[in-house]
C-alpha positions in Angstrom: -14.3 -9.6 7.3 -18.1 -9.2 6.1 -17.9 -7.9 2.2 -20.4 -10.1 0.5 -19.0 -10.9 -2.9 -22.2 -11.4 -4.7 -23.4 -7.4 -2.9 -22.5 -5.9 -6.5 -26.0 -6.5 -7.6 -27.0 -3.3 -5.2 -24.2 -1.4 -6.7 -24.3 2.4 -8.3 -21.3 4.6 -9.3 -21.3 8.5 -8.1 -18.1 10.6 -8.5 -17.7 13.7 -6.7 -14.8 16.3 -5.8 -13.9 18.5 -2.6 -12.3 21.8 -2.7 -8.9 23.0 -0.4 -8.5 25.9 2.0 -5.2 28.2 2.2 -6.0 27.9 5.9 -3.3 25.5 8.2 -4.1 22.2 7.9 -2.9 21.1 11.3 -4.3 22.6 14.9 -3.1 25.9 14.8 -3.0 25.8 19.4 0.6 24.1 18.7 3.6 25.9 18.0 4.2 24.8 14.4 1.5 24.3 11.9 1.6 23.0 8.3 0.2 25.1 5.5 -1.8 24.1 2.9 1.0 24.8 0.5 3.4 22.4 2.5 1.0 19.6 2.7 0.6 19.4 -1.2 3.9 20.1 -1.5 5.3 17.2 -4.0 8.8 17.9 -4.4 9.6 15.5 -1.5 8.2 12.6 -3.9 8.4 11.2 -7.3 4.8 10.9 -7.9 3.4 14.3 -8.9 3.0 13.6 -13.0 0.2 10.2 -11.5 -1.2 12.7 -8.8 0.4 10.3 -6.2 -0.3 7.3 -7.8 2.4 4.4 -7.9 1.9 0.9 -9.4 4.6 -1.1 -6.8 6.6 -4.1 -8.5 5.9 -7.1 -5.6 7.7 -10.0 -5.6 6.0 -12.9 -5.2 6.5 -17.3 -5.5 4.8 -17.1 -8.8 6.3 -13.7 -10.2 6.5 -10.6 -10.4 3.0 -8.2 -10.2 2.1 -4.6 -9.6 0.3 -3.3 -6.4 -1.7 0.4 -6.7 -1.2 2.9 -4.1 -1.9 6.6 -3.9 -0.4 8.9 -1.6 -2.4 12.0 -0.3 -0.5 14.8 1.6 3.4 15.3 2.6 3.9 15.1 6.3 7.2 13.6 7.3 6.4 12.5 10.8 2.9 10.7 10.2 2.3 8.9 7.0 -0.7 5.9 7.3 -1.2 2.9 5.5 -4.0 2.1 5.2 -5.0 -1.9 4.7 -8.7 -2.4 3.3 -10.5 -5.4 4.6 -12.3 -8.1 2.2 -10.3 -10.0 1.9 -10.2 -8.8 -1.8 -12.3 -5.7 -1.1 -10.5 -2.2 -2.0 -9.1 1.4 -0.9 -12.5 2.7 -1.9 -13.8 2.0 2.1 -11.4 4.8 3.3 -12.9 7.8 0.7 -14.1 9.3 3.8 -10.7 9.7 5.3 -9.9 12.3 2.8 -12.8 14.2 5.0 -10.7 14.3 8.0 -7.3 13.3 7.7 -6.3 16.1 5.4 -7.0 19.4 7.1 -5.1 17.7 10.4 -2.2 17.3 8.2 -1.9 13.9 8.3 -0.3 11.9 4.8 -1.7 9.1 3.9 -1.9 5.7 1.1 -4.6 4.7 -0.2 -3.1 0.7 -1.2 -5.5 -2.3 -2.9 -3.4 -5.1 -2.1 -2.4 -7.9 -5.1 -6.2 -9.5 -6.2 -7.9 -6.3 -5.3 -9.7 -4.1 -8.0 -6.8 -1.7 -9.1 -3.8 -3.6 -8.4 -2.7 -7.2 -10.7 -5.1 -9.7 -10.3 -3.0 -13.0 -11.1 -5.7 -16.1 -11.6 -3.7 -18.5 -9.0 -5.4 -19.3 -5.3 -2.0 -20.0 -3.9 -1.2 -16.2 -3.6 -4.0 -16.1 -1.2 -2.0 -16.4 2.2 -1.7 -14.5 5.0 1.9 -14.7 5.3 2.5 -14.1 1.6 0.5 -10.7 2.2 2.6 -9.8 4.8 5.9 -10.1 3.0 3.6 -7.8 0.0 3.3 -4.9 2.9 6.4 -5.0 3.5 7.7 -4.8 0.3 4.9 -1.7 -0.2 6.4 0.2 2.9 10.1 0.0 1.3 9.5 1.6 -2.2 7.0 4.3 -0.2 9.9 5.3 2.0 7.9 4.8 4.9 10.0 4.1 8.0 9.8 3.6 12.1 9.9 7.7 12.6 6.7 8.1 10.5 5.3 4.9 9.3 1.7 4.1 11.1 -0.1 1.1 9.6 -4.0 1.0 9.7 -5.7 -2.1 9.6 -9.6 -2.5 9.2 -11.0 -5.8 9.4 -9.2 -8.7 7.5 -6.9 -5.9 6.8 -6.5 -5.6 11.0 -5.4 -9.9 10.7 -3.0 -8.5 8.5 -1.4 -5.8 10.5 -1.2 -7.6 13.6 0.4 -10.2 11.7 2.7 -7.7 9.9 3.9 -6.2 13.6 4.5 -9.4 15.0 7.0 -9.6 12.6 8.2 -5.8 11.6 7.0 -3.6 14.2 10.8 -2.2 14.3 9.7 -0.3 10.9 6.4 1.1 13.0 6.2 4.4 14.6 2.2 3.0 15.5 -0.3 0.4 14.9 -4.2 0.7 14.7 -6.4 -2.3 14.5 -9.8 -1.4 13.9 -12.6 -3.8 14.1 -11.1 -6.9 14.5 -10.4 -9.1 17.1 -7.2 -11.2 17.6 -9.2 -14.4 17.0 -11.1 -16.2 14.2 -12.1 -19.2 16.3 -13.6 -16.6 19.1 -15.3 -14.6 16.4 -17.0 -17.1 14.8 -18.6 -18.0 18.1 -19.2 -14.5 18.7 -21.0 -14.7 15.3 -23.0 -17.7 16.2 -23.7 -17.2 20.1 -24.3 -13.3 20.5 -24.7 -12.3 16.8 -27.4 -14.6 15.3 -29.7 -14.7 17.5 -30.2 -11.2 17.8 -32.4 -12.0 14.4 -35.9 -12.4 14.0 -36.5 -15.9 14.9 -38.0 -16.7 11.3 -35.4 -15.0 9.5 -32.8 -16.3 11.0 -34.3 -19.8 10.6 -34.5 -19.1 7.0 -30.9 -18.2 6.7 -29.4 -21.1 8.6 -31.2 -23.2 5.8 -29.6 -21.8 3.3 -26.1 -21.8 4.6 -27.0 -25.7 5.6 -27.5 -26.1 1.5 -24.7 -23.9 1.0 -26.6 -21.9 -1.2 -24.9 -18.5 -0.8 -25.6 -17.1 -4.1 -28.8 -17.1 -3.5 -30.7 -14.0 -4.4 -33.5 -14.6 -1.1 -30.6 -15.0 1.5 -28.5 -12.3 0.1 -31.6 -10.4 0.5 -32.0 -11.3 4.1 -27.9 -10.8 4.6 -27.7 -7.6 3.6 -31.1 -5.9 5.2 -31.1 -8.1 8.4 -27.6 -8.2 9.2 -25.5 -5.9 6.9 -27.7 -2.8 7.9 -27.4 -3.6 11.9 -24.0 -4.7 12.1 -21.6 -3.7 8.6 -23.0 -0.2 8.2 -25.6 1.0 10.1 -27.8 2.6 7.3 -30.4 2.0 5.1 -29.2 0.1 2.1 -30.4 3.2 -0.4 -28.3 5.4 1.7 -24.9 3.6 1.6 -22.2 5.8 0.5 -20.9 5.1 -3.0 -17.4 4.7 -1.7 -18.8 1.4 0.0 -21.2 0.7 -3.0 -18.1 0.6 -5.4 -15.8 -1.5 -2.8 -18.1 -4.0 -3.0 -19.1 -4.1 -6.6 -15.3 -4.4 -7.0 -14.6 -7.2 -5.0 -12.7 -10.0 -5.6 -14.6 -13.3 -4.5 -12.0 -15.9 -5.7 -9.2 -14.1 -2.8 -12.6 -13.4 -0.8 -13.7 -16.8 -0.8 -10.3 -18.7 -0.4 -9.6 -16.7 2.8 -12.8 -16.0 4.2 -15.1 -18.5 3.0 -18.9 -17.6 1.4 -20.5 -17.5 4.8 -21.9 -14.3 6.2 -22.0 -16.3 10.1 -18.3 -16.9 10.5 -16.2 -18.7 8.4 -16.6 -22.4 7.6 -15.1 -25.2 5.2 -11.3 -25.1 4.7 -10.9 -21.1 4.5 -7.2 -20.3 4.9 -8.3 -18.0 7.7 -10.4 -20.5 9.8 -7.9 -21.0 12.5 -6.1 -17.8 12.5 -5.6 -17.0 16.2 -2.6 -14.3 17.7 -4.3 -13.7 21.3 -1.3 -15.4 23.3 1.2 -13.4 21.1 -0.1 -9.8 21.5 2.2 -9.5 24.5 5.4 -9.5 22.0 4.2 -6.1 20.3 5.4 -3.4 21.9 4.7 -0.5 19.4 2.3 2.2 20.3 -1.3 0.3 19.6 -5.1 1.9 19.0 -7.2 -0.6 19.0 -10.9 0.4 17.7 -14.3 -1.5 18.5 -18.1 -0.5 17.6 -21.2 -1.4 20.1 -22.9 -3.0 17.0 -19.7 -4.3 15.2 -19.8 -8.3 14.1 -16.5 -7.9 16.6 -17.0 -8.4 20.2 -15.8 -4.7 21.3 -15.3 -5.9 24.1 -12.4 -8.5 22.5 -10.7 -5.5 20.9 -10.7 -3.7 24.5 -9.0 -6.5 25.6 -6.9 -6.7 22.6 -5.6 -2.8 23.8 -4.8 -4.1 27.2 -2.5 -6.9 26.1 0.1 -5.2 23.8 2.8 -3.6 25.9 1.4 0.0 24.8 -2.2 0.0 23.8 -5.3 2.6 23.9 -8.6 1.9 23.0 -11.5 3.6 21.1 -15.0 2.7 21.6 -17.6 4.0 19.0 -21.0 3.7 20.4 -22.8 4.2 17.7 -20.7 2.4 15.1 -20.8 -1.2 14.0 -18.7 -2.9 11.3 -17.7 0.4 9.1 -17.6 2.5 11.6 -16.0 5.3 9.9 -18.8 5.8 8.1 -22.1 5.2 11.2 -20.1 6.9 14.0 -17.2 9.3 12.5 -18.0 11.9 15.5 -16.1 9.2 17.7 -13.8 7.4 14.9 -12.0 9.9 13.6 -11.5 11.9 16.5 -10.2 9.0 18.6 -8.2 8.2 15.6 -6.7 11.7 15.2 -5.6 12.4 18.7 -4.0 9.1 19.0 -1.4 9.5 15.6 -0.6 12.7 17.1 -0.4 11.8 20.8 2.1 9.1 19.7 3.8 12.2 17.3 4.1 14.0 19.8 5.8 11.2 22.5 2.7 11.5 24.8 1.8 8.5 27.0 -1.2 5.7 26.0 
């Protein structure tokens, strides 16, 4: 949930490019690999002449807008979607996906849901709700083609609200479902946030915080100072702020604060005033999903990992990934355990393998 909408002011743009391999792209131990040349392979898809790009018509109770998504790879039997957190944050926090993901052979979307950065950003608050989001996914996995023999849907942070709340109503269109930092309650996060979180702080600092967010003065420069190299660097992304990838730098400098805001509040300590998301709670529902389930929790995440543990052993058909060196991004501070753990479970459930 933690993208600070006022953390542009830290902000730089870098562009870079990566080169391919005629090597398989999958592990070549099994008995059928995919090549390169099968992976990039676009005549299974209409999208070639954009480079995968689609701008997706979404209907909606104020009209109709366009959603961007970009589609790397052509596997039929795993294709991810992947949800970005923010709310109103972007794609841009899953760059480093295209560092693992691709020589395993695994297709995947890049998607900024409606408000965020590269999709239609309509100037009317009451598009910000959850359920209204879930009706847009669902309208994004029809025009993709994405179905219950290959469609997996990846949900980090708000974006992990969203796909729990998308499989508690269309799991029969899901092959799998991976929640990754973020637990199945707001109420029990926030007093994660307050009781465990906080006062892990200096004492002073966290004093001066507190009297901000008592004047509700989160625009401040001073307590978006503190934020960001108290909290952010310990528990968001566990790196010095000068070292943060540019794929996070540019999701942040791109986020939306009025979808940001109206969901999640300003608050960096939970989330407080009437945000739509205050009382979001699905714990004594999990039991209803039934679809193959990773659930993914960090040792320094502002998510109790030990909620999203739990979270694993409640669905009908979970498996759980600790990273324990990660906190709130963790594929960026602990990819030797995320995207291993990430891998093996999209393929275990390819391949029909027990959780």
């Amino acid at each position: 949930m933690k993208a600070l909408f006022k953390i542009f002011i830290l902000c730089a743009l870098f562009w870079g490019c990566k080169t391919e391999t005629t090597e398989p792209v999958m592990d070549d131990t099994k008995e059928e690999g995919l090549l390169v040349s099968e992976y990039h392979d676009p005549s299974a898809h209409d999208d070639q002449f954009t480079g995968g790009i689609k701008m997706i018509p979404i209907e909606t109770p104020k009209g109709t807008f366009n959603v961007w998504t970009k589609r790397i790879g052509n596997n039929p039997k795993i294709k991810v979607l992947l949800l970005h957190g923010g709310p109103g944050a972007t794609h841009e926090l899953y760059e480093s996906f295209d560092g693992y993901f691709p020589q395993e052979g695994i297709e995947y979307y890049y998607y900024d849901q409606l408000g965020s950065y590269y999709s239609d950003q309509p100037d009317d608050l009451s598009l910000w709700e959850l359920d209204r989001f879930v009706e847009e996914v669902e309208q994004v996995r029809v025009a993709l083609g994405l179905n219950k023999d290959n469609f997996y849907l990846f949900g980090q942070s708000w974006g992990g609200i969203l796909g729990l709340q998308y499989a508690l109503k269309y799991q029969d269109n899901l092959k799998g479902l991976i929640i990754s930092n973020m637990v199945p309650s707001i109420p029990d996060y926030q007093k994660y946030s307050e009781d465990v979180l906080a006062p892990q702080l200096p004492e002073d600092i966290l004093k001066e915080i507190m009297d901000f967010e008592e004047q509700e003065d989160y625009s401040n420069e001073r307590y978006l100072d503190l934020i960001v190299n108290n909290y952010y660097t310990k528990h968001v992304i566990r790196m010095p702020v000068d070292q943060w990838p540019n794929s996070v730098n540019r999701t942040f400098a791109h986020l939306n604060p009025d979808v940001y805001v109206t969901m999640q509040g300003p608050s960096e300590f939970g989330i407080k005033g009437d945000a739509r998301l205050k009382n979001w709670d699905v714990k004594d529902r999990l039991s209803e999903i039934t679809v193959p389930t990773l659930t993914i929790g960090a040792q320094y995440d502002t998510m109790d990992p030990k909620q999203m543990e739990w979270l694993a052993n409640e669905v009908q058909n979970g498996r759980y990934l600790h990273c324990p060196n990660g906190s709130h991004l963790s594929q960026y501070d602990d990819q030797e355990h995320f995207f291993p753990g990430l891998i093996d479970f999209l393929k275990d459930v390819d391949a029909g393998e027990e959780l």
